[in-house]
Every structure is written in structure tokens, then in C-alpha cells.
DSSP file (Angstrom, degrees, kcal/mol; ACC not computed):
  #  RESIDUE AA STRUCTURE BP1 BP2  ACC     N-H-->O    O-->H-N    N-H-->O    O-->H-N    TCO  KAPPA ALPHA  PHI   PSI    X-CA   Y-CA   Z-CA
    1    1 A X    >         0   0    0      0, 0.0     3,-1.3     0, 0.0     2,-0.3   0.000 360.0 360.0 360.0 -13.9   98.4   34.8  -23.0
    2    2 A X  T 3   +     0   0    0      1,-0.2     3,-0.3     2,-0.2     4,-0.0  -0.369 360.0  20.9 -76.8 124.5   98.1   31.3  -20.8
    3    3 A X  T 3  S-     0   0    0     -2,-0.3    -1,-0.2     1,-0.2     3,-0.1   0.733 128.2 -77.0  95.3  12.9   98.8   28.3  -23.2
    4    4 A X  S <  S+     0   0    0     -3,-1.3    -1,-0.2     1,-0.4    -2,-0.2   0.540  94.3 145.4  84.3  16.9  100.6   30.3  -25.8
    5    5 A X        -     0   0    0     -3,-0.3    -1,-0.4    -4,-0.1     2,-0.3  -0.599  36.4-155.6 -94.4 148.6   97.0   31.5  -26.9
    6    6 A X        +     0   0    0     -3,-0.1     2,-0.3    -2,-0.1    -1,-0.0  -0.997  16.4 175.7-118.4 148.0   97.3   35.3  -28.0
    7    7 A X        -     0   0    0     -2,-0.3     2,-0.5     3,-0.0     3,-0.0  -0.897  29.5-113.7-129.5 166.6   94.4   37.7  -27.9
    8    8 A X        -     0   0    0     -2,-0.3    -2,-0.0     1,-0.1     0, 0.0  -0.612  39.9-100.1 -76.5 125.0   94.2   41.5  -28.6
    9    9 A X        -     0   0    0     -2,-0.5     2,-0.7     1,-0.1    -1,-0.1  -0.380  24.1-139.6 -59.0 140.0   93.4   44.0  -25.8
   10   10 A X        -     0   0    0      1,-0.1     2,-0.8    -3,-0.0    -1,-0.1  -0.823  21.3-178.0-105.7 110.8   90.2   45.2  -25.5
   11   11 A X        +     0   0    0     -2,-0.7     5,-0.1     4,-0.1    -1,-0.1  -0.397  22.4 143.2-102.6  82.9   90.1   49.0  -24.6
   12   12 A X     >  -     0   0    0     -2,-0.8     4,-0.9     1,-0.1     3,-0.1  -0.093  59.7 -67.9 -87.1-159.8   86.9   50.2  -24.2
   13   13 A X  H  > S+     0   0    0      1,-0.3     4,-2.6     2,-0.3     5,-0.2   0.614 126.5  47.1 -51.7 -50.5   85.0   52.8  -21.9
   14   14 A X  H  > S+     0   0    0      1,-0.2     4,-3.0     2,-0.2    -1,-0.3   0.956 110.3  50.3 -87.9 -21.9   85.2   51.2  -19.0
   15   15 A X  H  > S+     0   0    0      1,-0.2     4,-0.8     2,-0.2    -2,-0.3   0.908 112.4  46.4 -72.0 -31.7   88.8   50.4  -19.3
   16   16 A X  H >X S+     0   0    0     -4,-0.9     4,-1.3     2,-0.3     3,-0.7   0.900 111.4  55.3 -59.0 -48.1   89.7   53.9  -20.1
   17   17 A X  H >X S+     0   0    0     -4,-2.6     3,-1.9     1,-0.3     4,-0.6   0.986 115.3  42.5 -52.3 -69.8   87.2   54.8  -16.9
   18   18 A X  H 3< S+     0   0    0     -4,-3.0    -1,-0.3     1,-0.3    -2,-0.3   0.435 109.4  49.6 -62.4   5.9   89.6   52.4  -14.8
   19   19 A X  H <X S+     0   0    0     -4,-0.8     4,-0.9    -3,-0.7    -1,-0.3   0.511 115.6  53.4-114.6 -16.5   93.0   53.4  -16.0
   20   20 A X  H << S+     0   0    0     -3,-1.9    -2,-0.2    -4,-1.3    -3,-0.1   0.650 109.9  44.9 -81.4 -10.6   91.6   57.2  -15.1
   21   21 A X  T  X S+     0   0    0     -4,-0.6     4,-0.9     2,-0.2    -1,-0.2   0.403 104.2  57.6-130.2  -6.3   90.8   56.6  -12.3
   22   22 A X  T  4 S+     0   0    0     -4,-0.2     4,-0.4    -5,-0.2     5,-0.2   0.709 105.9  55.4 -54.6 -63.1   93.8   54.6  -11.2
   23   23 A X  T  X S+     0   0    0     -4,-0.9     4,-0.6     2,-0.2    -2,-0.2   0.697 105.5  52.4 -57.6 -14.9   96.0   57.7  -12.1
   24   24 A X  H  > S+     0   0    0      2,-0.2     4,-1.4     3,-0.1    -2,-0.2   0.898 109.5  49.1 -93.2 -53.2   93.9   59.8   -9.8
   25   25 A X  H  < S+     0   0    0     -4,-0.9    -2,-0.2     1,-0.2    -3,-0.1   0.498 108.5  54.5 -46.8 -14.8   94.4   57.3   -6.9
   26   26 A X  H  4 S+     0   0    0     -4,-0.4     6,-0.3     1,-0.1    -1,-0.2   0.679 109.4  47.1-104.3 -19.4   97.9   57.4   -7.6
   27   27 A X  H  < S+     0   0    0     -4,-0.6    -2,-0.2    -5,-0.2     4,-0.1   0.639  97.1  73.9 -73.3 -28.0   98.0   61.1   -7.2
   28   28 A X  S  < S-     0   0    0     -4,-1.4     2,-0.4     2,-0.1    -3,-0.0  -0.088  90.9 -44.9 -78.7-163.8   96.0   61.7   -3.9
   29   29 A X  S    S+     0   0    0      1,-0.2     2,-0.1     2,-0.1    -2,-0.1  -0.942 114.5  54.7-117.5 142.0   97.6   60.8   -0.7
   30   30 A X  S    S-     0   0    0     -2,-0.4     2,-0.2     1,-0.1    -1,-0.2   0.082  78.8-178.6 -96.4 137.9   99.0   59.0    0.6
   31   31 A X        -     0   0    0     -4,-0.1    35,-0.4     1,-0.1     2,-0.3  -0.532  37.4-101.9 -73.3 157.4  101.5   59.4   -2.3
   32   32 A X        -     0   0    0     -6,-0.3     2,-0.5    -2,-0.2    35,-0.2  -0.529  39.7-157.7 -74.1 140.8  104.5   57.3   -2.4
   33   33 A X        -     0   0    0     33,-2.5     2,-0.5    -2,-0.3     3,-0.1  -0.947  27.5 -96.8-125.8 146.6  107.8   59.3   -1.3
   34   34 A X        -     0   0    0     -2,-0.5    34,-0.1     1,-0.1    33,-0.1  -0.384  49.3 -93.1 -61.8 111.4  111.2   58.4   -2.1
   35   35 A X        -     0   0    0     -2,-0.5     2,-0.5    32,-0.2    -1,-0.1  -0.034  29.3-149.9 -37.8 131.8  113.0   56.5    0.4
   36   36 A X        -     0   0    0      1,-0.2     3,-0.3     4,-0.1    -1,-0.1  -0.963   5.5-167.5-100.5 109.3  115.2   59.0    3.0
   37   37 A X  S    S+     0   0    0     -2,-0.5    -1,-0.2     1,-0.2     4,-0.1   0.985  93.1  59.1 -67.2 -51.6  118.1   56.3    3.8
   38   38 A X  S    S+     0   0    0      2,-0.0    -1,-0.2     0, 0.0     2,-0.0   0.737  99.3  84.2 -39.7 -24.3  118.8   59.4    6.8
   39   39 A X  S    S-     0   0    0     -3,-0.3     2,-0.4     1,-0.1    21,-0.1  -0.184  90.3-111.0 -73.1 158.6  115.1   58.6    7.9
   40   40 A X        -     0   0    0     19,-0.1     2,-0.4    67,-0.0    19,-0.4  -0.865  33.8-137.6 -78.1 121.6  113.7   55.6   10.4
   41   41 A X  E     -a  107   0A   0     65,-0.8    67,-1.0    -2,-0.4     2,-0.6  -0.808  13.8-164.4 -88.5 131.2  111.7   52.7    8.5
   42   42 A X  E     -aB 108  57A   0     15,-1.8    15,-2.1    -2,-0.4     2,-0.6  -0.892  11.6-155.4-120.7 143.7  108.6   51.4    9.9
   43   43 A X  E     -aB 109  56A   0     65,-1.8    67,-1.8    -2,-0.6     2,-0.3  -0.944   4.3-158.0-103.3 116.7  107.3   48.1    8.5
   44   44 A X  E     +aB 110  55A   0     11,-2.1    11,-0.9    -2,-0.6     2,-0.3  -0.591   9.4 179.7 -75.8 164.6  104.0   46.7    8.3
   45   45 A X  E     + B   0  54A   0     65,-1.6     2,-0.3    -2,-0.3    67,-0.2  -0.954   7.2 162.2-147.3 165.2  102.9   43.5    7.9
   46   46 A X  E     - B   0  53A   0      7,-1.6     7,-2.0    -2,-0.3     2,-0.4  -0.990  11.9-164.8-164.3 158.1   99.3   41.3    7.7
   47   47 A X  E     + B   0  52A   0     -2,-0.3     5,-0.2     5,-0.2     2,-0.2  -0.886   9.1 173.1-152.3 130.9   98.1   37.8    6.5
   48   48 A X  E >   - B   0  51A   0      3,-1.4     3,-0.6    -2,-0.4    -2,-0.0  -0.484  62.7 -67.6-114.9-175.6   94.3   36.5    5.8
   49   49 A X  T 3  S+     0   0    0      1,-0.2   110,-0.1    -2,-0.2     3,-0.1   0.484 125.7  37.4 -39.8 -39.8   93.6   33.2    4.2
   50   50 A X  T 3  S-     0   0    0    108,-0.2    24,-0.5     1,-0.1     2,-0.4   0.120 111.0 -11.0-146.0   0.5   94.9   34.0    1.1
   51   51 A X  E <   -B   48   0A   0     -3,-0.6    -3,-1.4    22,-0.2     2,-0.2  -0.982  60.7 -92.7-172.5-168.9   98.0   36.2    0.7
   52   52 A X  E     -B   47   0A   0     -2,-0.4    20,-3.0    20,-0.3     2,-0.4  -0.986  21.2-158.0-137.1 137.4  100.5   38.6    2.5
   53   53 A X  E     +BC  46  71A   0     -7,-2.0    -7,-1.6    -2,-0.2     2,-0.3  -0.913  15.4 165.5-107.8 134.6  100.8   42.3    3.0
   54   54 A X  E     -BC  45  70A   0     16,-2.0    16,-1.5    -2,-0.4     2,-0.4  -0.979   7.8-176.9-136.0 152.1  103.7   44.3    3.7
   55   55 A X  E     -BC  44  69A   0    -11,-0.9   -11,-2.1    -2,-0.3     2,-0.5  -0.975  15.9-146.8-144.2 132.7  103.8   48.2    3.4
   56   56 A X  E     -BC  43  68A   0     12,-2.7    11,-3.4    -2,-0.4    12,-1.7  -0.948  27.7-171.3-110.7 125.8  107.5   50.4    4.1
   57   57 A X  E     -BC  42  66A   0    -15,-2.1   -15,-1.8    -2,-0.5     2,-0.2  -0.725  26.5-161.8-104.6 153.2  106.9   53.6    5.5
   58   58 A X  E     - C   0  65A   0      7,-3.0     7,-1.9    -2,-0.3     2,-0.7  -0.816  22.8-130.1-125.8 161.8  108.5   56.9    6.6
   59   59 A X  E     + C   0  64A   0    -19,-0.4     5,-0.3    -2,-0.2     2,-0.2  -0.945  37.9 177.3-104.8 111.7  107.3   59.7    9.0
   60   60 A X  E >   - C   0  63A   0      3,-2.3     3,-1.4    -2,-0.7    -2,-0.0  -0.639  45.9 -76.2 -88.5 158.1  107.6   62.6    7.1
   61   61 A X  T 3  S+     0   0    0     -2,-0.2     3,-0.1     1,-0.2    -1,-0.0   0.801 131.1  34.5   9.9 -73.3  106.7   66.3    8.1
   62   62 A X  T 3  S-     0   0    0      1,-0.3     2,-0.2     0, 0.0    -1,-0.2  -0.120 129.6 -69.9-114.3  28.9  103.0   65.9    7.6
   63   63 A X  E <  S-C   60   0A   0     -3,-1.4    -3,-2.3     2,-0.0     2,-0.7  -0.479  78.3 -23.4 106.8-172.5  102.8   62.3    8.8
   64   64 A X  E     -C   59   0A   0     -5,-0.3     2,-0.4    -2,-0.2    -5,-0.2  -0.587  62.5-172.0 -82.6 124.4  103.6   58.7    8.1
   65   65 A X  E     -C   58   0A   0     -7,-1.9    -7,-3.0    -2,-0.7     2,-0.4  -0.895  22.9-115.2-120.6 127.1  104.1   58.5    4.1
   66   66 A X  E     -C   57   0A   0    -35,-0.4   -33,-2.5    -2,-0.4    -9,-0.3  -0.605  23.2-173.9 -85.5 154.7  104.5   55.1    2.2
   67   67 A X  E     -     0   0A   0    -11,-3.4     2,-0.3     1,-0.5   -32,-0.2   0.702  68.8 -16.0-115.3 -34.5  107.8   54.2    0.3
   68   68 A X  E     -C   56   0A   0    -12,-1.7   -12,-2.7   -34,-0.1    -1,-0.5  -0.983  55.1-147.3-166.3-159.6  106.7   51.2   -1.3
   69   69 A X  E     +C   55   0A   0     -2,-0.3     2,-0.3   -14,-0.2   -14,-0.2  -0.961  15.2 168.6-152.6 103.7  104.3   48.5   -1.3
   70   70 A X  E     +C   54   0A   0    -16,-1.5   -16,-2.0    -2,-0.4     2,-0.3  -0.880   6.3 178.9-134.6 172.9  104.3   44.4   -2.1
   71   71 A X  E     -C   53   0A   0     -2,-0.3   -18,-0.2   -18,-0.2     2,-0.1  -0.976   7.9-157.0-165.5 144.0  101.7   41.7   -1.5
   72   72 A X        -     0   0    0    -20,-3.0   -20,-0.3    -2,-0.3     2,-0.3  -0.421  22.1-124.2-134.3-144.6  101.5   37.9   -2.2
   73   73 A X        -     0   0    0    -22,-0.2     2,-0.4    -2,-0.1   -22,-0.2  -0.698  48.8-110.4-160.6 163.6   98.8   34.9   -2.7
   74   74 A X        -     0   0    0    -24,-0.5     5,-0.1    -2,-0.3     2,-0.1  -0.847  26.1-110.0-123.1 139.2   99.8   32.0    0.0
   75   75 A X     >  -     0   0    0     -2,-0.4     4,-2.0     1,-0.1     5,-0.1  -0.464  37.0-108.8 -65.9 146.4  101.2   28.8   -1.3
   76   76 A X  T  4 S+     0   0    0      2,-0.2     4,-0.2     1,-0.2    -1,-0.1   0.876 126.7  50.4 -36.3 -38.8   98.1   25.9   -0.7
   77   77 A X  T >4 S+     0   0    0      1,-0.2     3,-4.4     2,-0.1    -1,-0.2   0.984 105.1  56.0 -73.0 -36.3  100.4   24.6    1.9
   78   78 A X  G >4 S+     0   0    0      1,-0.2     3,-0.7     2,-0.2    -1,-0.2   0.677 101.6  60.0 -42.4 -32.7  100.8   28.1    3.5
   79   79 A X  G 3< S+     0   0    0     -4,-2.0    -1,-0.2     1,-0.2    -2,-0.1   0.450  90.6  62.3 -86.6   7.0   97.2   28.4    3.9
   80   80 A X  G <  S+     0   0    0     -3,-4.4    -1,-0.2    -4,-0.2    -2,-0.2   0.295  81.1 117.6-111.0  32.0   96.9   25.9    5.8
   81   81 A X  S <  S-     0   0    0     -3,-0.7     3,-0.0    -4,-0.1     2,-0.0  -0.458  73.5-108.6 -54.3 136.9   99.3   27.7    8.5
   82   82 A X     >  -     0   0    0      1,-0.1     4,-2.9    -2,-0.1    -1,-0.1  -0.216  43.3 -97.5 -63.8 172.3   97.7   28.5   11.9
   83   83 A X  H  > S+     0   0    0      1,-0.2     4,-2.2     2,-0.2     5,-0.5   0.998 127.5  52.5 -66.3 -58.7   97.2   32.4   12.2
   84   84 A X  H  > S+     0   0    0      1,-0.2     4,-3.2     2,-0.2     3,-0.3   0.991 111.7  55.2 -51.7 -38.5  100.4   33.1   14.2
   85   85 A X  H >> S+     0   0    0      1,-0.3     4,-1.5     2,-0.2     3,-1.1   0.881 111.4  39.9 -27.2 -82.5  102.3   31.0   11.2
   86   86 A X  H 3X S+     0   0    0     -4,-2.9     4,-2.1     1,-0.3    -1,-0.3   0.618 117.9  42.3 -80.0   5.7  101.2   32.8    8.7
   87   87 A X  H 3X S+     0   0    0     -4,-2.2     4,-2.6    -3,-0.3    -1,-0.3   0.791 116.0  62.4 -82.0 -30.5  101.5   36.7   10.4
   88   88 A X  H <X S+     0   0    0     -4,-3.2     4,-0.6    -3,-1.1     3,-0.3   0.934 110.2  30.6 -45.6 -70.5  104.7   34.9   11.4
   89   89 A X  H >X S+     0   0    0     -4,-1.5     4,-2.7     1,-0.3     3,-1.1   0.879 111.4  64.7 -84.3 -41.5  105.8   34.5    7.8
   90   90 A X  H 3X S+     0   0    0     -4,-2.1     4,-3.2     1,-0.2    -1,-0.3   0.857 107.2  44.7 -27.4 -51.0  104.1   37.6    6.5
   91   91 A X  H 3X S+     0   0    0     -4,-2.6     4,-1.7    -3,-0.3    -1,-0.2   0.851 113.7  48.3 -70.8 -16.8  106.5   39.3    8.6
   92   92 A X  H X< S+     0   0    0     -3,-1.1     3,-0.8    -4,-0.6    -2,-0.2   0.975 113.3  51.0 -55.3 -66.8  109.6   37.1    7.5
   93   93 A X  H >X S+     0   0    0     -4,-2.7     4,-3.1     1,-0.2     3,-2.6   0.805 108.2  50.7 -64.8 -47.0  108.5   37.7    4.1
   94   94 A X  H 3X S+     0   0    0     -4,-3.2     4,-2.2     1,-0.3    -1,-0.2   0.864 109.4  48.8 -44.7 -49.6  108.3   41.5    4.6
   95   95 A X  H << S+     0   0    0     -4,-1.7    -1,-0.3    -3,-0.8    -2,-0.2   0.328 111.5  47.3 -76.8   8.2  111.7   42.0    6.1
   96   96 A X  H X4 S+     0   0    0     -3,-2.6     3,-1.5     2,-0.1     4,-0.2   0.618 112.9  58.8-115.9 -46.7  113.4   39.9    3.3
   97   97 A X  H 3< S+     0   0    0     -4,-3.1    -2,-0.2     1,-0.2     3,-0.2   0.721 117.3  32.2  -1.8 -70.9  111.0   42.4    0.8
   98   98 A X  T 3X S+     0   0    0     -4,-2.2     4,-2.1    -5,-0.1     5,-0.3  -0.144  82.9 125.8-168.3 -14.3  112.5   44.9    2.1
   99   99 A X  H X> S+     0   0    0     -3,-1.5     4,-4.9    -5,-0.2     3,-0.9   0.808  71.1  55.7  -5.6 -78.7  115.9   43.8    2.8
  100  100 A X  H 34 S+     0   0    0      1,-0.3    -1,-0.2    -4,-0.2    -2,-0.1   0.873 117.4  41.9 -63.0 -49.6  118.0   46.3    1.0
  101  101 A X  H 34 S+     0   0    0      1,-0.1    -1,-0.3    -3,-0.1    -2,-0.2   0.415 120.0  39.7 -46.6 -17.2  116.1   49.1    3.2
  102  102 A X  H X< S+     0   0    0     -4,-2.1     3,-3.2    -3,-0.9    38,-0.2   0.799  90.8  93.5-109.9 -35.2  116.0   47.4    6.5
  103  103 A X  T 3< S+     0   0    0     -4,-4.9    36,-0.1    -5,-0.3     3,-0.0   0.019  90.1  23.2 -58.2 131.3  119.6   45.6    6.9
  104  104 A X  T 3  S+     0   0    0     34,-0.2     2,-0.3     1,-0.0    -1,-0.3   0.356 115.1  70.6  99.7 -18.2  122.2   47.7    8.8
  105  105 A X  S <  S-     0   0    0     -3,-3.2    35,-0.1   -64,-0.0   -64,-0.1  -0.952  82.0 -96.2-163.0 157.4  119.7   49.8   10.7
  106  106 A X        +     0   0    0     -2,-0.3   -65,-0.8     1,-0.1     2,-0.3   0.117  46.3 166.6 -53.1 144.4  117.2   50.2   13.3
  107  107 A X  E     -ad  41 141A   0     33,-1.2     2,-1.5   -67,-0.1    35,-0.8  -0.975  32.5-114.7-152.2 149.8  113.4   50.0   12.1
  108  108 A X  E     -ad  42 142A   0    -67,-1.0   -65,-1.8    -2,-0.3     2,-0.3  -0.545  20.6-152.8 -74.2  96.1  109.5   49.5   13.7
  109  109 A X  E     -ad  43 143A   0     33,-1.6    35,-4.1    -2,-1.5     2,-0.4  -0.768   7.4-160.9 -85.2 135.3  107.4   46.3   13.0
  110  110 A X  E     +ad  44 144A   0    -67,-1.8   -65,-1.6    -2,-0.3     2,-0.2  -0.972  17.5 171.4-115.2 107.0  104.3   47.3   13.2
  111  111 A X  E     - d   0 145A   0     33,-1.8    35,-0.7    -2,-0.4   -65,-0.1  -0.762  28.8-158.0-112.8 166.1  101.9   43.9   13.8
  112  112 A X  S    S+     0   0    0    -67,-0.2     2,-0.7    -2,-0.2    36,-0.3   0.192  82.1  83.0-116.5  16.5   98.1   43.7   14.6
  113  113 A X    >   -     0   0    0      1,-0.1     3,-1.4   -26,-0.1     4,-0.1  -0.920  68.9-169.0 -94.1 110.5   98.8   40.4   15.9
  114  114 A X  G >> S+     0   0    0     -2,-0.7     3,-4.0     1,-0.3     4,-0.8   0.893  76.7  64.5 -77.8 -35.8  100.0   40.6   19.3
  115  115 A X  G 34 S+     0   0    0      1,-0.3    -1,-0.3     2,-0.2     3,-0.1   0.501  91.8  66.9 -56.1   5.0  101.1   38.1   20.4
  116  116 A X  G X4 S+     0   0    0     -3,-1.4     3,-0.8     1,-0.1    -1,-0.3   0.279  81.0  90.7-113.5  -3.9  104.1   38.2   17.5
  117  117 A X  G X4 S+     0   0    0     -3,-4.0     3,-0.6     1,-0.3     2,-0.5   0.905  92.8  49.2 -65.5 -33.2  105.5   41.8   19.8
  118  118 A X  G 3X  +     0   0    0     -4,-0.8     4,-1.6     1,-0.3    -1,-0.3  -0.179  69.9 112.6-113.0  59.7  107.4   39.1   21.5
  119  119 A X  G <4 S+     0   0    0     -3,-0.8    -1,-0.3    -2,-0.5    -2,-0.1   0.660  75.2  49.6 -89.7 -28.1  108.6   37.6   19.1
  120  120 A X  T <4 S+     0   0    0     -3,-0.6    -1,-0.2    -4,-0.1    -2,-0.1  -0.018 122.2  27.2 -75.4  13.8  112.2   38.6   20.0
  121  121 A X  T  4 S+     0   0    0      1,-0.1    -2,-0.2    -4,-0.0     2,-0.2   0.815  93.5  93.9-149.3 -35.5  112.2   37.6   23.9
  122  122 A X  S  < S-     0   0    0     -4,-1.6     2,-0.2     1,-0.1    -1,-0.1  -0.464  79.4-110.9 -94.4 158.9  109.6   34.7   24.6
  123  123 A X        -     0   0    0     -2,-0.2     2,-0.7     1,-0.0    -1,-0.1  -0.381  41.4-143.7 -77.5 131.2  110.5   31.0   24.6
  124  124 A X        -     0   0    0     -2,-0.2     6,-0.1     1,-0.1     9,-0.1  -0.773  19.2-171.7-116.6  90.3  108.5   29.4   21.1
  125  125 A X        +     0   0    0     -2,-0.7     2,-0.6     4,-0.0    -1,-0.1   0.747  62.8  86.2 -42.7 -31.9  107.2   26.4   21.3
  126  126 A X     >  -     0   0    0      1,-0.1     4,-0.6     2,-0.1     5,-0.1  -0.564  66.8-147.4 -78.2 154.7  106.5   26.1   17.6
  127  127 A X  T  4 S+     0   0    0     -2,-0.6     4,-0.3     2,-0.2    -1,-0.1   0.629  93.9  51.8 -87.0 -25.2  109.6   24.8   15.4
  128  128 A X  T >> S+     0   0    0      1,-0.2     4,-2.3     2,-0.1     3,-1.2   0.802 116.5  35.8 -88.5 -49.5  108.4   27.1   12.2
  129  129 A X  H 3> S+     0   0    0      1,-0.2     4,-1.5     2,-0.2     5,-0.3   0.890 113.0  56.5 -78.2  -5.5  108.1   30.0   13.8
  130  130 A X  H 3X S+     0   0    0     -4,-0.6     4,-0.8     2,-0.2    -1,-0.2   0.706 113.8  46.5 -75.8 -24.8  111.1   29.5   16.2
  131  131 A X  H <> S+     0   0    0     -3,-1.2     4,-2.0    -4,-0.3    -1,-0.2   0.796 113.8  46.2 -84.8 -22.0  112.9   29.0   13.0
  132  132 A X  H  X S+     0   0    0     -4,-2.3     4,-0.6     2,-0.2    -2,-0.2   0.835 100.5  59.9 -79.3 -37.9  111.3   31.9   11.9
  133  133 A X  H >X S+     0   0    0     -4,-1.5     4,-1.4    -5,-0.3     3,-1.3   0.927 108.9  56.8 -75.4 -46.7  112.0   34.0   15.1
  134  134 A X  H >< S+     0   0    0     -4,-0.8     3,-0.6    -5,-0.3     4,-0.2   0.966  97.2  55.8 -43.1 -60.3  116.2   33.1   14.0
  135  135 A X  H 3< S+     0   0    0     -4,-2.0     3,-0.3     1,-0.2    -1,-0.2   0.757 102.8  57.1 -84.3   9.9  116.2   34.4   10.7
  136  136 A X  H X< S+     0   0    0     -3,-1.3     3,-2.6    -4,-0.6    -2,-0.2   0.602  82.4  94.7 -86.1 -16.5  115.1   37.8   12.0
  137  137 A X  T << S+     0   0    0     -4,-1.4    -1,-0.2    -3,-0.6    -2,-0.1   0.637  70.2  60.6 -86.6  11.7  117.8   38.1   14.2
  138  138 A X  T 3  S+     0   0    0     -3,-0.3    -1,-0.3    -4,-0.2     2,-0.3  -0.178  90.9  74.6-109.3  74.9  120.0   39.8   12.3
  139  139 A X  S <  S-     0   0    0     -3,-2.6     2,-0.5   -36,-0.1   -36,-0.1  -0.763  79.3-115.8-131.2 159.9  118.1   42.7   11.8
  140  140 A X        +     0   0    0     -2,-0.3   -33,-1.2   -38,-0.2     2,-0.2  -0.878  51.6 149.3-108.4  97.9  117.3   45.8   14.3
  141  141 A X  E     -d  107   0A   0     -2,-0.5     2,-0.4   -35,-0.2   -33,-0.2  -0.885  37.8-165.0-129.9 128.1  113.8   45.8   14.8
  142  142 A X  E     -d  108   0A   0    -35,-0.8   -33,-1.6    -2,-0.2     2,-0.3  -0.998  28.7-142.6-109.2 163.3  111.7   46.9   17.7
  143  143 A X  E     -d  109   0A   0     -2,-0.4     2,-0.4   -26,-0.4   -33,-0.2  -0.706  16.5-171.7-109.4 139.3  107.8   45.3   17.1
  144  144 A X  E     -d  110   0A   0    -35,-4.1   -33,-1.8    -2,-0.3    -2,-0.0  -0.990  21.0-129.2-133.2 132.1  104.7   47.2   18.1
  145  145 A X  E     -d  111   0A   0     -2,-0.4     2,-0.3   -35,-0.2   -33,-0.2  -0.299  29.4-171.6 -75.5-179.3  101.3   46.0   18.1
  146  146 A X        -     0   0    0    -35,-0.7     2,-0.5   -36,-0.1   -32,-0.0  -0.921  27.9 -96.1-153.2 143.7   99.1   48.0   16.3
  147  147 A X    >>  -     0   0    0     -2,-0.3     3,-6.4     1,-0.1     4,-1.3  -0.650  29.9-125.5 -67.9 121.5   95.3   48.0   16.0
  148  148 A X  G >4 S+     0   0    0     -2,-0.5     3,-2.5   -36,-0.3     7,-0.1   0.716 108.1  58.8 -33.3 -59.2   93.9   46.3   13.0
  149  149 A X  G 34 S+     0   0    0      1,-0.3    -1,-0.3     2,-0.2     3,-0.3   0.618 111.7  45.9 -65.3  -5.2   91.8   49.2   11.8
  150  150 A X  G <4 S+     0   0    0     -3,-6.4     2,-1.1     1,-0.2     3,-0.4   0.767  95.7  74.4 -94.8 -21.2   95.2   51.2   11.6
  151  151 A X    <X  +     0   0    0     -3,-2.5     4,-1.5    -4,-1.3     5,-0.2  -0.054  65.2 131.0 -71.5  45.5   96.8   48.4    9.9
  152  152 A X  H  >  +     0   0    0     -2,-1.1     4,-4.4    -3,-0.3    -1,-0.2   0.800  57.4  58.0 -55.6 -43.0   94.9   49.3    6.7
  153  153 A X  H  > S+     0   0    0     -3,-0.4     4,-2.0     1,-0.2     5,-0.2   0.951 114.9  39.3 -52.4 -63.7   97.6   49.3    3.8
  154  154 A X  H  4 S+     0   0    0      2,-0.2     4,-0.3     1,-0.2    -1,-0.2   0.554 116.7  53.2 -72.9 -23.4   98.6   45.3    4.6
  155  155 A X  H >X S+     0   0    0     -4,-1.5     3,-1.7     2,-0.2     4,-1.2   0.956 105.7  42.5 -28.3 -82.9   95.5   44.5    5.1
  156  156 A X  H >X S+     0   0    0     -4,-4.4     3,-3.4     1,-0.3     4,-0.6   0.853 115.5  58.5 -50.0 -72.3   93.9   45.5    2.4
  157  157 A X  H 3< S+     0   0    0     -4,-2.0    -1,-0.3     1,-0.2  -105,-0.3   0.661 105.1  56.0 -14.8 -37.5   97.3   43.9    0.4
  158  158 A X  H <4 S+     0   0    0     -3,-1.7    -1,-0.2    -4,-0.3  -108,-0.2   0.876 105.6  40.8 -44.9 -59.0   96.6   40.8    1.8
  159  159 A X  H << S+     0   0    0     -3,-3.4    -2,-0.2    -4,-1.2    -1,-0.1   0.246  74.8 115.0-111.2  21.8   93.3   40.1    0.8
  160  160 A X    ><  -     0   0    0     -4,-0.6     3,-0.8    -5,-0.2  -110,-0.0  -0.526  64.3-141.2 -58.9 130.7   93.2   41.3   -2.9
  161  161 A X  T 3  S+     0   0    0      1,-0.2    -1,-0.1    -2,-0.1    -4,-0.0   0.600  98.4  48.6 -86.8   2.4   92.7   38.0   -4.3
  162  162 A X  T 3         0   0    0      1,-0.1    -1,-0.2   -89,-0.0   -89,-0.1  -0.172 360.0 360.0-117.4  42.7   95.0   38.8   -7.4
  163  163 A X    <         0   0    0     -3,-0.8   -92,-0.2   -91,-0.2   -90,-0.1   0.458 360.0 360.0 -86.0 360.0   98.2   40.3   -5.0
């Protein structure tokens, strides 16, 4: 489709394979659940080289269940943010993501960066993230670090090179 060019899809074997096997993934757990407004929301968030991850969660019953799911590709200038930058803006981005679900009531950022837990209380020498640290503040968040290997969802969402 790029350049007005149009071409026909091609569905063969293997596409059929992947589009079965997509539906199957979308069917195991964790399944997506339907947001409970009555419920707490915990956010994650992540950033590599090359994009941003965010994933909105609930605790259900039988454990922590996702509610939905976004990811993005980092502008050229973005990538050349130092790490706390861009976990910085990943989380900005998440909580503007996510808006209509976080505004108005308490929720858990969940980072695997740590230094970003105090992100509400320490003194910021950078001017982006200070700026950054500002437009969170009206929201009701508390932030918990988290160990990467738990942070899976936002990870992985991160570093898809076509998020």
C-alpha cells in the first residue's frame, strides 16, 4: 500500500498457520478481562532502544489479569534519551495511554527501573524528566519497582520492532 502502489494479499499455508495460531494465543491465559472500574489498576511500563511498553492490569480472583495492552517505536530523537529518559517517558506515555482508566483514582506503577520509584519525592536534576515528574502529578499513583524478569508483558512490547 506505501506510494499508492496496491497489491493483492497473499494467503497461503503459512499465513493460515499464523492467523491459527494467533487465535490460540489469544485464547490461553492470560486472556484479556474487561476493565472492573470497582477494581485497583496496576500499570506497567518498559523502554529498550527502540520503542515503549505499557500493559494495564487487574488482580482478579485467580491472579493479576491484563485489560489492555499498547506499545510504540521511539522517535530518532527519543532514542537518543539516556535510559532514565526514556523509562521516564515510557511511563508518561503509559499514564496518558491509559488516561480514561487511571484519572480520578488510585493506581500501582509498576517500574523495573528503580531509580524512577522516587520519582514523586526526590529532587531531579534533569529538566525533561523534572518536567516529566509535573505532568504526573495529577494522578494517584504509588510506584513499585519490580524485577525485570516479572516485567515481561512491557518488555516484550517494547522491543517488537514493528510495535
Amino acid at each position: 500500500m506505501k506510494g499508492g502502489k496496491s497489491s493483492a494479499l497473499k494467503w497461503e499455508h503459512s499465513q493460515a498457520v499464523a492467523f491459527s495460531k494467533l487465535k490460540e494465543c489469544l485464547c490461553a491465559k492470560p486472556i484479556l478481562h474487561l476493565p472492573d472500574m470497582e477494581k485497583p489498576f496496576t500499570l506497567r511500563t518498559n523502554a529498550s532502544d527502540v520503542g515503549l511498553g505499557a500493559v494495564l492490569l487487574q488482580e482478579h480472583e485467580d491472579g493479576l489479569f491484563p485489560v489492555a495492552f499498547a506499545s510504540r517505536k521511539l522517535t530518532k530523537a527519543e532514542r537518543n534519551y539516556a535510559v532514565v529518559e526514556r523509562e521516564c517517558l515510557a511511563i508518561v506515555w503509559g499514564v496518558a495511554k491509559f488516561y480514561r482508566y487511571l484519572y480520578g483514582r488510585q493506581f500501582v506503577l509498576q517500574t523495573d527501573h528503580r531509580p524512577l520509584v522516587f520519582l514523586d519525592r526526590a529532587k531531579l536534576c534533569n529538566a525533561r524528566v523534572m518536567r516529566w515528574a509535573l505532568s504526573l502529578q495529577p494522578f494517584k499513583f504509588h510506584t513499585e519497582s519490580i524485577k525485570g524478569s516479572d516485567n515481561v508483558g512491557a518488555d516484550y512490547l517494547s522491543r517488537i520492532p514493528t510495535c
